[in-house]
N, C-alpha and C positions, 0 to 999 in steps of 0.2 A: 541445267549444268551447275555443279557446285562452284561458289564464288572462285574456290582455288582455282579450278581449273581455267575458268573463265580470263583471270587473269597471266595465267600460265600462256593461256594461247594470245592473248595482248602484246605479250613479251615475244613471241615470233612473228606476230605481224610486225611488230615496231621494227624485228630484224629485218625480216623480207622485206618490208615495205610493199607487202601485198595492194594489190589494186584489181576493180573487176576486170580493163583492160589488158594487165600484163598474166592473167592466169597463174596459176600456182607453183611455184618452184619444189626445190628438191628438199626436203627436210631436211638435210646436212648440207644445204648451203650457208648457213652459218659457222662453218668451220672453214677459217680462211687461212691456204697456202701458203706459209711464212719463207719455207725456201725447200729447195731440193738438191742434193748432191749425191755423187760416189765415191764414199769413204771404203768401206766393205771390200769391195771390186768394183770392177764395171759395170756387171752386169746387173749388182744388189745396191738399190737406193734407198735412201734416208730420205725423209720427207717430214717437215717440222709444219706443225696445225696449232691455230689458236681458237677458240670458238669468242665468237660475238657477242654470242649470247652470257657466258659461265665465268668468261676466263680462264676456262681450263685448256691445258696445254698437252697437246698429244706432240711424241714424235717415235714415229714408225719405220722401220727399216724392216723389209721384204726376203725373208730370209729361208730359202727349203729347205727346212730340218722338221724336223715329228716334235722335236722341244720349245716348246713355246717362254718367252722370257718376257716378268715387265717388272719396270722398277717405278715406284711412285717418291718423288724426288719432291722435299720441300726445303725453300730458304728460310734458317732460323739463326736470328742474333738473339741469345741468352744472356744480354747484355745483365740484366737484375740481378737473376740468380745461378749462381752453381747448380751442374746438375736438374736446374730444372725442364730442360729437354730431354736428359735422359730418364727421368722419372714419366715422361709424359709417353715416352717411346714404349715403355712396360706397360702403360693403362690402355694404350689406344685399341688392342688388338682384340682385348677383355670382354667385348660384348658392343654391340651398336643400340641404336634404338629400334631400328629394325629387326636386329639380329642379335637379341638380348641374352645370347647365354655366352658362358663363359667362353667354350670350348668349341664352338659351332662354328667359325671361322677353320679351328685348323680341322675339323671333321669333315665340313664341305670340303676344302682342299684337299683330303685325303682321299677322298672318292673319285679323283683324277691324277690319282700317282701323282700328286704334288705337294709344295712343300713351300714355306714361307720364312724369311729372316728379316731382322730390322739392324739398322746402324745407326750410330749418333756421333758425327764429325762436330768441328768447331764450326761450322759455316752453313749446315746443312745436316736433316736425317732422311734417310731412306726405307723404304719399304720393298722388300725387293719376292716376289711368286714367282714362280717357274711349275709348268704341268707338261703332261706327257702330252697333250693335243693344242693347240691353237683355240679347237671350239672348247675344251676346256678350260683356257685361260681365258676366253671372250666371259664365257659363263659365266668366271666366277666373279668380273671387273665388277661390276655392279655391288656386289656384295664388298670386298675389299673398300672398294670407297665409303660405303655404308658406314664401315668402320672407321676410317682416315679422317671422314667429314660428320658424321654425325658417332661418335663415341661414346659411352654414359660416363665415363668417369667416373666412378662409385667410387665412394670414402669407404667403403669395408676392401675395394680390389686394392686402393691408396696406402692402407693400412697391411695389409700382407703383404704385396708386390713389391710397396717403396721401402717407408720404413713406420716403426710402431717399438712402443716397448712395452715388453710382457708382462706376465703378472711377476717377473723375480726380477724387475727392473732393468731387464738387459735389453742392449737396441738388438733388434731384428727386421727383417726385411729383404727381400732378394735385392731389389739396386743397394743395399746396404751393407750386405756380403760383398756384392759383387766389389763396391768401393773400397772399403774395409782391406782389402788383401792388398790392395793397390797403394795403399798409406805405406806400406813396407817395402815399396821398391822405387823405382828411380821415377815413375809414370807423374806425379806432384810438380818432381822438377820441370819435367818438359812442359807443362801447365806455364810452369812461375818463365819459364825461358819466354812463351810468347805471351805471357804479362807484360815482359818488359819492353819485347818488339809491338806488341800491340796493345798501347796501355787502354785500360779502361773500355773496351771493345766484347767482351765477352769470350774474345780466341783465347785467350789464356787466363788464369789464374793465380791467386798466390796459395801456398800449402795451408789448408785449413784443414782440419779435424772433421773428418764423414760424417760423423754424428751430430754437429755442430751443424753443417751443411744441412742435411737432409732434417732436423728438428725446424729449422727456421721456412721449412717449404711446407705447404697444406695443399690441399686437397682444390680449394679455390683458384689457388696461384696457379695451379695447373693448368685448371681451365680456362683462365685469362690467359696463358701462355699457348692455347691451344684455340681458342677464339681470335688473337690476335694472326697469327701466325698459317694453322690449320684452314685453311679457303683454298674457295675454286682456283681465285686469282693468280698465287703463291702455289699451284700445285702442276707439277710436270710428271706426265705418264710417259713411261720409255720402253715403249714392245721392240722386240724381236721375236716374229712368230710369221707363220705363212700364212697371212690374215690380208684381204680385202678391207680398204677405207669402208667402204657401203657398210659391213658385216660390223667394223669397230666400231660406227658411230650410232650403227643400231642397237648395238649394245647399250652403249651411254647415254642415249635419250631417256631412259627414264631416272638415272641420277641427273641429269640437267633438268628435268622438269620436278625431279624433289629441291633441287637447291633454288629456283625461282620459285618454287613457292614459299618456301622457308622467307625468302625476300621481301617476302608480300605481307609473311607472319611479322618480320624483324629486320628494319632494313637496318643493314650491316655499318659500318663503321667505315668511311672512307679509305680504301686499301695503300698503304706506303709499303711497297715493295724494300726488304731488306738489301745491308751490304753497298743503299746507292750514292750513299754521303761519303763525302772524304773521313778517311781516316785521321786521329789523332796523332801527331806527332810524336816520338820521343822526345822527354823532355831532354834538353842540352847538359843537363847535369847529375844523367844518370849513370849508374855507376855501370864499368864497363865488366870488370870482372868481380865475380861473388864468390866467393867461399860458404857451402851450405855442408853440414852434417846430416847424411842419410841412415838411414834404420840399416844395420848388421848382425845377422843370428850367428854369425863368427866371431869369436872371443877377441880373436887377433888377427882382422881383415888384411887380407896384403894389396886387395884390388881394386880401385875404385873408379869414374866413371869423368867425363866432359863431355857439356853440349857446349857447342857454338853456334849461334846466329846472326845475318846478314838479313837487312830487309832490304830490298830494292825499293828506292823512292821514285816510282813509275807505274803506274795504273798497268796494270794486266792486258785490260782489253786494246792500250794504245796502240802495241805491237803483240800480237798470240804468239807468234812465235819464237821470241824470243822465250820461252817457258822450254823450250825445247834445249835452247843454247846452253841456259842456267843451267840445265839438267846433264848435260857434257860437261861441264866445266865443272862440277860439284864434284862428278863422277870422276875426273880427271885427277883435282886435288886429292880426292880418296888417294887414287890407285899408286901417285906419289908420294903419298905421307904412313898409311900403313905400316909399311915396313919400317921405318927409320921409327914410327913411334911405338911399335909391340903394343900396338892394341887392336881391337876388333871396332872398326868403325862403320854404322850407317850414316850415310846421307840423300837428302832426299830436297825436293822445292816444293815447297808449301805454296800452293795454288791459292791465294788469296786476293782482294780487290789489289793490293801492293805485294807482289809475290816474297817470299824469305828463301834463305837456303838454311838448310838446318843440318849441320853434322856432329853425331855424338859418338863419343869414343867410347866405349865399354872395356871392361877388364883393364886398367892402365894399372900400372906398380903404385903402387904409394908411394916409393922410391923416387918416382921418376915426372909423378904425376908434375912438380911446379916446371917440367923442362918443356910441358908438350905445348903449351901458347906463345912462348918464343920460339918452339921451333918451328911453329904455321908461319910465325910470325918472317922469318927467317928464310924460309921458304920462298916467300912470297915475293919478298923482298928482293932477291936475287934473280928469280926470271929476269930476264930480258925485254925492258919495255916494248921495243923496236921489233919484237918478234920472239917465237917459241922455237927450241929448236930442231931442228931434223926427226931428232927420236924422240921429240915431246909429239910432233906434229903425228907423227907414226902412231902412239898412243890416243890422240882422239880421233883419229879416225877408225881404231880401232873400236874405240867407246861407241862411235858415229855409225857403223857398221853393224855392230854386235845390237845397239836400240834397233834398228834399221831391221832386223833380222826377227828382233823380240815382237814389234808391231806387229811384222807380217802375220809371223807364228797365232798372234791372239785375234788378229784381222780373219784368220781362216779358220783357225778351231774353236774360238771363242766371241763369235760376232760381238754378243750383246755387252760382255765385258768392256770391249775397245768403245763403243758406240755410247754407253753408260757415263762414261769419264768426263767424255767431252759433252755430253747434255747434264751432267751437275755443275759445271761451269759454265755453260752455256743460259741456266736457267737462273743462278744463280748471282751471275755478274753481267751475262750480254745482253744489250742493250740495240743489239745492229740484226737486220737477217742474216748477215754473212758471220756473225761470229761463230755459228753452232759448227758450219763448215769449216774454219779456221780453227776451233779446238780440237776437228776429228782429223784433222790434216796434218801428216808426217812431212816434214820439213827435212829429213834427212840429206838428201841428195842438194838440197838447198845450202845447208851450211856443212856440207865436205868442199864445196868449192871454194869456203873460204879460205886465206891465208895466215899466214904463222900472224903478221901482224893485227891480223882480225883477234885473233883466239889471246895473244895477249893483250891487248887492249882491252878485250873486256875482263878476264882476271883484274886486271888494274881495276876497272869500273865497278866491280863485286866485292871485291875482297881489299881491295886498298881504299880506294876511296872509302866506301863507304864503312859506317861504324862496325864492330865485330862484338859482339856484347856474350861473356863464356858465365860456365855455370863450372865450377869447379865443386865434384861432390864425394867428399870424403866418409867411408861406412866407418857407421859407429857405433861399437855393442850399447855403449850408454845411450843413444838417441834411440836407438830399440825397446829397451828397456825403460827410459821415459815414456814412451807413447802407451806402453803396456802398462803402465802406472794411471797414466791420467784416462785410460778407460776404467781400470779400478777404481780409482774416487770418482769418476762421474759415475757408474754404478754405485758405489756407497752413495754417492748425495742423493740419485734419485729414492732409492728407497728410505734414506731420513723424508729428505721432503715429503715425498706418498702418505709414506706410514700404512699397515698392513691396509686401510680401508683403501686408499689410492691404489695402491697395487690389485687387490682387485676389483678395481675399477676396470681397471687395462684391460686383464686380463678377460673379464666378461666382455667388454666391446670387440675383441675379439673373437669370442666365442659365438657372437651373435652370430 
C-alpha cells in the first residue's frame, strides 16, 4: 500500500477509534450531527454535519423537486487588500490540478443541464451550482471542490482575468472592466460609508483608483489569500436536493481522503476561523457628516444621492432575532420619510459580527439635498418616546405582515434561497448549534405582539442613541472629467516609462 494511503487510513482509525473488539463502524460516522430543525415546513428538515475528520461542513435540507441546489460558502476578511477576493473569485473556477483545463468545469456542468455563479460580499464569497438531477449535482461535488480546494492559479489566467497592461500601455483585464465602470457611479461611496462604520476591518473601503488597486495585487498575494482562507475547515456546503446522507457523504469521501493526504504532504498552518475578534471601534472623533463630489456625464446634474449608517454596538449572535426587528424599523422609517424627502430610497441591515442599518436616498434635488439630514433628524426627534402611535402602529405591522408573507412565499417556491441566508451567517458568525436554527427562524408573529412602547423604544435605541454617520454626494461634471484625465496621464506615463521595448514586453507575455 502506497505510504499516502497508508497514512490516509491512520487518520480514520484515529477517528473511529477502531479496536478488534468493537468491529468496524460506518464509514460516515465521522460526520457528526451539529443540529436538526424545520425551517422549510414540517415536513422538510435541515440538518447541519460537521466531519471529524476535514472540517468540512455540510448542511442539508430534504427537499422533492427534480432541481437540485448547492452553495459552497466561504468566511473571508480581505482585511490587506482591496479586491483581492474578488480577483481570487475569477481564478478559482479556471482549471484544478485535477481538472486542469480551462473550461472543463463549466462543460462537465453542462452535461446535466446545469449551470454555476460565484459572488463576492464584504464578509463572505460563494460558489453557488444548481442541476436538473440530485445524482447530477452529487456527481459533480467532487469535481467543484477540486476546484475551490485545490485551484492552479496560473499567472497567464492572473493576467487576462484580473488585470495586465497591453502592448499600447492601457490597463485591461475582466475584474478591471468589471471595476472600472464602477469608479463612475455611487458603488466607491458605499465602500468609504462602511470604512467609516467598520474602520480598518476589510467591510469597507476608501475610494481609490482600480488600477491603482488591482497594480499593487499579483498573482502570489492571491494565493496566499486563497491558502489562508480557501480550506476544509472555513468551507460550508449548503444542498437543497432530494439526496440521502449515505449517497452525499459517499460522494465526498474521496475529496476527504485527497485533503488528508495533502496534510500528510504539507501540514497546514493552524486554522483561525474569520470575523471571531471584536471589531474596531469608531474612532470618537470621526466626522459625522462628509460632503464627497461623485463623477457626472451631465453638464448640469440636478440630482444627487445620501447614504446614512447606524451600527449597532451589540454582537449579532447575542440576540438573532433582533436582525429581524432592525429590518421593520428601517423599513418603517423608509416608508415615513419618502415622501416628505422626493427621493427614491433603499434600506437595508447589514448582517455583520455588529449588525448596521444602512439607508441611501437616490435622485435627491440638489436644491433640497442640505434639508434631507435635518429632516431624519426631525423626524426622529418628534416620535413619541412613551409609544408610536395608532397609525404608526398600523404601519408596522403592516411591514410585519407583508416580511411574514415574503418568507413564506421564498419558504415554498424557493427552498434553497431562504435556507442559503441563514447558513452564510450561520457559518460565518455562529458559534452555537442553535444558531443556524435561529437564523432560518421567522420571528414574525413574535414581534406583532409587541407594543407601540416596544417599537419606540428601539427607534430611540437605533437611530437616537446611537451615532448616524451620512455621506452626502454631489455629481460632478469636473470630478468626471478628472478621473478621465488621470487615466490619461497614467497611460502617457506608462508608455514613457516602458518605451517601445517595455511595451512589448507586455504585450508578448501575453501572447504566450
Amino acid at each position: 500500500m502506497h505510504l499516502n494511503n497508508i497514512l490516509v487510513a491512520f487518520s480514520y482509525m484515529a477517528i473511529y477509534n477502531l479496536s478488534d473488539d468493537e468491529g468496524e463502524k460506518s464509514p460516515n460516522s465521522h460526520w457528526k450531527l451539529i443540529s436538526s430543525f424545520h425551517a422549510i415546513s414540517k415536513t422538510t428538515e435541515t440538518k447541519k454535519y460537521h466531519s471529524a475528520l476535514t472540517g468540512l461542513t455540510v448542511i442539508l435540507t430534504k427537499v422533492d423537486t427534480p432541481i437540485a441546489n448547492v452553495e459552497f460558502v466561504l468566511a473571508v476578511n480581505k482585511r490587506t487588500e482591496k479586491e483581492m477576493d474578488h480577483a481570487l473569485e475569477h481564478l478559482v473556477l479556471l482549471g484544478s490540478k485535477e481538472y486542469p483545463y480551462e473550461d472543463g468545469l463549466r462543460l462537465l456542468l453542462g452535461r446535466s443541464l446545469a449551470d454555476n455563479r460565484a459572488f463576492v460580499y464584504r464578509d463572505f464569497t460563494v460558489y453557488q451550482a444548481r442541476a436538473a438531477s440530485s445524482s447530477g449535482l452529487i456527481n459533480h461535488l467532487p469535481v467543484y471542490l477540486d476546484h475551490i480546494l485545490y485551484p492552479l492559479l496560473r499567472k497567464e489566467d492572473f493576467l487576462t482575468e484580473v488585470y495586465h497592461i497591453n502592448g499600447e500601455g492601457l490597463d485591461r483585464g475582466v475584474v478591471y472592466n468589471e471595476r472600472k465602470d464602477a469608479e463612475y457611479s455611487i458603488d466607491p461611496e458605499y465602500d468609504y460609508l462602511f470604512e467609516i462604520l467598520y474602520p480598518g476591518t476589510g467591510i469597507g473601503s476608501k475610494r481609490e483608483r482600480i488600477f491603482n488597486v488591482l497594480g499593487n495585487i499579483t498573482i502570489q498575494k492571491v494565493r496566499d489569500l486563497h491558502k489562508k482562507f480557501y480550506r476544509p475547515e472555513n468551507l460550508a456546503l449548503v444542498i437543497t436536493a432530494n439526496v440521502n446522507e449515505e449517497e452525499l457523504f459517499r460522494s465526498l469521501k474521496g475529496v476527504e481522503d485527497k485533503i488528508l493526504r495533502n496534510r500528510c504532504h504539507e501540514k497546514p498552518e493552524p486554522f483561525v476561523k474569520p470575523w471571531q475578534n471584536d471589531l474596531p471601534k469608531i474612532p470618537i472623533n470621526q466626522t459625522k457628516e462628509i460632503v464627497l463630489k461623485i463623477p457626472s456625464f451631465d453638464e448640469e446634474p440636478t440630482r444627487g444621492a445620501i447614504l446614512v449608517g447606524w451600527r449597532i454596538p451589540q454582537k449579532m449572535t447575542d440576540d438573532i432575532k433582533m436582525l429581524q426587528a432592525y429590518k421593520i424599523v428601517i423599513n418603517f422609517l423608509q416608508m415615513k420619510l419618502d415622501g416628505d424627502l422626493g427621493s427614491f430610497g433603499i434600506s437595508s441591515v447589514k448582517r455583520f459580527k455588529e449588525p448596521a442599518i444602512e439607508m441611501a436616498l437616490r435622485r435627491v434635488s440638489i436644491d433640497d439635498i442640505d434639508d434631507v439630514i435635518p429632516a431624519i433628524d426631525s423626524y426622529l426627534e418628534d416620535l413619541d418616546p412613551a409609544g408610536l402611535q395608532e397609525y404608526d402602529m398600523y404601519d408596522i405591522h403592516y411591514i410585519i405582515d407583508r416580511e411574514e408573507q415574503s418568507g413564506q412565499n421564498k419558504r415554498e417556491n424557493e427552498p434553497h434561497s431562504y435556507i442559503r441566508e441563514a447558513a452564510r451567517l450561520d457559518h460565518a458568525y455562529g458559534y452555537k448549534s442553535s444558531h443556524l436554527k435561529e437564523f432560518a427562524t421567522d420571528f414574525s408573529q413574535y414581534f406583532r405582539k409587541k407594543d407601540a412602547k416596544f417599537w419606540a423604544n428601539l427607534i430611540q435605541e437605533v437611530f437616537i442613541k446611537n451615532p448616524k454617520y451620512s455621506l452626502k454626494l454631489i455629481p460632478s461634471k469636473e470630478t468626471e472629467e478628472q478621473l478621465y484625465r488621470e487615466e490619461k496621464e497614467k497611460t502617457e506615463q506608462i508608455r514613457e516609462t516602458l518605451g517601445p521595448d517595455g511595451l512589448k514586453a507586455k504585450q508578448e507575455e501575453l501572447d504566450e
